[in-house]
C-alpha positions as protocol buffer text, in pm:
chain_id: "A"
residue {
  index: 1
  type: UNK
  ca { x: -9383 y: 4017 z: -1311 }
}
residue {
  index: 2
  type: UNK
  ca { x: -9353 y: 3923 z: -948 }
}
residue {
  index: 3
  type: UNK
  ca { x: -8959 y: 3793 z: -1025 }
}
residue {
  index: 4
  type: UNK
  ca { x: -8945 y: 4193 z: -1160 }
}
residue {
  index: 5
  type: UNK
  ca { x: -9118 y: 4317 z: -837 }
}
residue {
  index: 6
  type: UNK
  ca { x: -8885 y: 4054 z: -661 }
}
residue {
  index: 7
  type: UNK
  ca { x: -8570 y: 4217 z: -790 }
}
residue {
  index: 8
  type: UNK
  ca { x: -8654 y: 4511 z: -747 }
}
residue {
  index: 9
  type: UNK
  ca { x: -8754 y: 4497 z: -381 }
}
residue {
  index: 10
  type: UNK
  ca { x: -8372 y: 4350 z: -316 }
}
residue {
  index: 11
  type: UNK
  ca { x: -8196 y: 4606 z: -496 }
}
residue {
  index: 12
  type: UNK
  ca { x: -8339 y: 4901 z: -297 }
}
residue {
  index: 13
  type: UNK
  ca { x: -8317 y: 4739 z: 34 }
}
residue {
  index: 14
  type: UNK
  ca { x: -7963 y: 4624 z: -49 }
}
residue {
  index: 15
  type: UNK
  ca { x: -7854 y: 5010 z: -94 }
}
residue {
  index: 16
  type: UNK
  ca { x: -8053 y: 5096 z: 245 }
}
residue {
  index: 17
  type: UNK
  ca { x: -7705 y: 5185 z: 488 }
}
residue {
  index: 18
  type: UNK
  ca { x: -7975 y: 5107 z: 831 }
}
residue {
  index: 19
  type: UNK
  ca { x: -7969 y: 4761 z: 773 }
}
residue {
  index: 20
  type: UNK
  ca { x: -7603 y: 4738 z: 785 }
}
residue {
  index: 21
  type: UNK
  ca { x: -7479 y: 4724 z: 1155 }
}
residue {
  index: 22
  type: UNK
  ca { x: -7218 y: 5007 z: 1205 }
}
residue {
  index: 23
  type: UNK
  ca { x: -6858 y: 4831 z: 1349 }
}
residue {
  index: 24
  type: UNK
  ca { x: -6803 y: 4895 z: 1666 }
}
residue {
  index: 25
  type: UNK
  ca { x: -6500 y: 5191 z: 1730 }
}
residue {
  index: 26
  type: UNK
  ca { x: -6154 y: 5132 z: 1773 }
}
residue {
  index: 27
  type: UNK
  ca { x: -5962 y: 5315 z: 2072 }
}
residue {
  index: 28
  type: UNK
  ca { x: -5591 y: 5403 z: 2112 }
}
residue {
  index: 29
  type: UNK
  ca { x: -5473 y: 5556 z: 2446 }
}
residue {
  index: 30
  type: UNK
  ca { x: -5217 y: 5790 z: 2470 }
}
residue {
  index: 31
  type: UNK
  ca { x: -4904 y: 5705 z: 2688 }
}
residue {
  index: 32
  type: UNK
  ca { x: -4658 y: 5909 z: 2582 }
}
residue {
  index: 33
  type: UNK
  ca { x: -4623 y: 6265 z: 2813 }
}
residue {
  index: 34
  type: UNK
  ca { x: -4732 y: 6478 z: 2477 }
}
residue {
  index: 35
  type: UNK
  ca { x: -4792 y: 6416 z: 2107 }
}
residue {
  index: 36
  type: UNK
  ca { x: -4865 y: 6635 z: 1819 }
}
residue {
  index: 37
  type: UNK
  ca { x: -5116 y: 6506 z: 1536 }
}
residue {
  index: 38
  type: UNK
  ca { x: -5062 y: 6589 z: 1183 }
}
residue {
  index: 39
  type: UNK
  ca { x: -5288 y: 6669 z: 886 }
}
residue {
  index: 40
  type: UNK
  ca { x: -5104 y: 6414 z: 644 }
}
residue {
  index: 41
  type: UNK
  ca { x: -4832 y: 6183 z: 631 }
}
residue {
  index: 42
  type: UNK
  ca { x: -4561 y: 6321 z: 455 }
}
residue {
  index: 43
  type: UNK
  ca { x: -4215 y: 6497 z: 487 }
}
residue {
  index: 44
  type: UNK
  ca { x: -4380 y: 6812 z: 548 }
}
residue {
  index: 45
  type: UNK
  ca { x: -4721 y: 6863 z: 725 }
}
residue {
  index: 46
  type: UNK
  ca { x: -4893 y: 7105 z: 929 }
}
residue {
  index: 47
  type: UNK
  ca { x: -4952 y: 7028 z: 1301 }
}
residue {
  index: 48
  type: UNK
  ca { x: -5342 y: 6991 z: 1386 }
}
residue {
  index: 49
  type: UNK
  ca { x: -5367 y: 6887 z: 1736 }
}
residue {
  index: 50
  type: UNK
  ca { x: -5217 y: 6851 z: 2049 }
}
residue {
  index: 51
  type: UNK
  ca { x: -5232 y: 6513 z: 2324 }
}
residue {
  index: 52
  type: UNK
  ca { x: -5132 y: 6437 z: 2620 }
}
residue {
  index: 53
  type: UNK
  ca { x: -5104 y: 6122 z: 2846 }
}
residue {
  index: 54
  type: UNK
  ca { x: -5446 y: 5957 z: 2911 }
}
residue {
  index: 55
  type: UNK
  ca { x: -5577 y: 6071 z: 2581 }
}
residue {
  index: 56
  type: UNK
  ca { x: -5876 y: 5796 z: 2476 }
}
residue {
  index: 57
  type: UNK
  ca { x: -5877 y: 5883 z: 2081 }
}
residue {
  index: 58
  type: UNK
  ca { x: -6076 y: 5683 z: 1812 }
}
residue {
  index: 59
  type: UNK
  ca { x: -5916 y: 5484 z: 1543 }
}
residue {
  index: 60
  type: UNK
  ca { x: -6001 y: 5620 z: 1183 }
}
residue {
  index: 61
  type: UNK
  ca { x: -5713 y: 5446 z: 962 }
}
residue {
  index: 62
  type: UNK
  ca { x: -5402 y: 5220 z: 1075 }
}
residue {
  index: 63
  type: UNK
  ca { x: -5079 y: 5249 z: 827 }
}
residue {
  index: 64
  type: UNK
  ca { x: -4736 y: 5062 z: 918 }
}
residue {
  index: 65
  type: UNK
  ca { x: -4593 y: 5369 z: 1116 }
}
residue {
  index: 66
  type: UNK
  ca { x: -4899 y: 5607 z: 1118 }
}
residue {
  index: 67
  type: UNK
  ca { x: -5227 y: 5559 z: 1282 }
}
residue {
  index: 68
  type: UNK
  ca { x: -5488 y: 5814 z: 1173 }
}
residue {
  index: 69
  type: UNK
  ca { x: -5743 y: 5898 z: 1472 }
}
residue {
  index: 70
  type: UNK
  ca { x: -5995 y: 6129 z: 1565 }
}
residue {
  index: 71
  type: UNK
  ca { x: -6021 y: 6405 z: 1862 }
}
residue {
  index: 72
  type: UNK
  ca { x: -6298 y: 6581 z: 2001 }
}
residue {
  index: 73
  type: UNK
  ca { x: -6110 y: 6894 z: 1830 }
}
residue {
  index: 74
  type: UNK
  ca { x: -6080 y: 6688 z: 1472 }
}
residue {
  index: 75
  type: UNK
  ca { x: -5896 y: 6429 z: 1299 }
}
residue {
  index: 76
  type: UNK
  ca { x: -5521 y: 6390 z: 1261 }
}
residue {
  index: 77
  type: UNK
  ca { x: -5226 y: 6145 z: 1199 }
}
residue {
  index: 78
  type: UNK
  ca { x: -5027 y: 6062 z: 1473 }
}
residue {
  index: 79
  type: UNK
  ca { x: -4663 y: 5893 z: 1489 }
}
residue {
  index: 80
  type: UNK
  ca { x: -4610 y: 5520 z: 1649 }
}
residue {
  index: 81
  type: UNK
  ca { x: -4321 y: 5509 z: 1860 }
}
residue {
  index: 82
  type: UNK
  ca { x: -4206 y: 5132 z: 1862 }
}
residue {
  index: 83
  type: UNK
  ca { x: -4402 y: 4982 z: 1559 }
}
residue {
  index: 84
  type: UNK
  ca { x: -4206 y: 4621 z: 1643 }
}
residue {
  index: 85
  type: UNK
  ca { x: -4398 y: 4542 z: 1990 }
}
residue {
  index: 86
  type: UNK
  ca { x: -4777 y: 4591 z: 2067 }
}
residue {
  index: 87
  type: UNK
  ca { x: -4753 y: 4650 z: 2373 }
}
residue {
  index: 88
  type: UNK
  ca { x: -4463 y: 4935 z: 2361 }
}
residue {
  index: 89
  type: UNK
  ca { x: -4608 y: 5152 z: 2137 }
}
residue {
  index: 90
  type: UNK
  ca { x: -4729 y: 5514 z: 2239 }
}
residue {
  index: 91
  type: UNK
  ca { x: -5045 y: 5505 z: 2187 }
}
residue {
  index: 92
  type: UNK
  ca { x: -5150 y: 5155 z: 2336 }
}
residue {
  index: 93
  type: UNK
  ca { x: -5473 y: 5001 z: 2142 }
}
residue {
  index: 94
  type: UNK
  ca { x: -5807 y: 4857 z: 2296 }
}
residue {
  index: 95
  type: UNK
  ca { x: -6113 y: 4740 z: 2154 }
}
């Protein structure tokens, strides 16, 4: 009975998401003079968002050439420059 009780106790706590620390957010500053964010990757897509130089923007998703972030207007997909060096792409990353 109490191995029952036991078991029971650990799977409802294990579901319970305020035990789990949240990771701390990503950044990604703009450099480039202006960018345009996208609503998907693809050949076509719809512009969602406008930023400019200075932008501080939080890191949703990474992809190879993509990096997926969100604004204080919404979310959106925008374009890496120079995916090669770290430190020469557009949008420069921080912790």
């Amino acid at each position: 009975m109490y191995v029952a009780a036991a078991l029971l106790c650990s799977v409802a706590l294990s579901g319970c998401s305020h035990l789990h620390s949240k990771p701390p957010d990503k950044y990604v500053y703009v450099t480039a003079k202006q960018a345009f964010l996208v609503d998907r990757v693809a050949a076509v897509s719809n512009r969602t968002g406008e930023v400019k130089n200075g932008d501080k923007l939080v890191v949703v998703e990474r992809a190879r050439r993509w990096v997926q972030v969100r604004t204080p207007d919404g979310k959106g997909f925008a374009k890496k420059r120079r995916p090669i060096r770290k430190l020469r792409l557009s949008l420069k990353t921080s912790a």
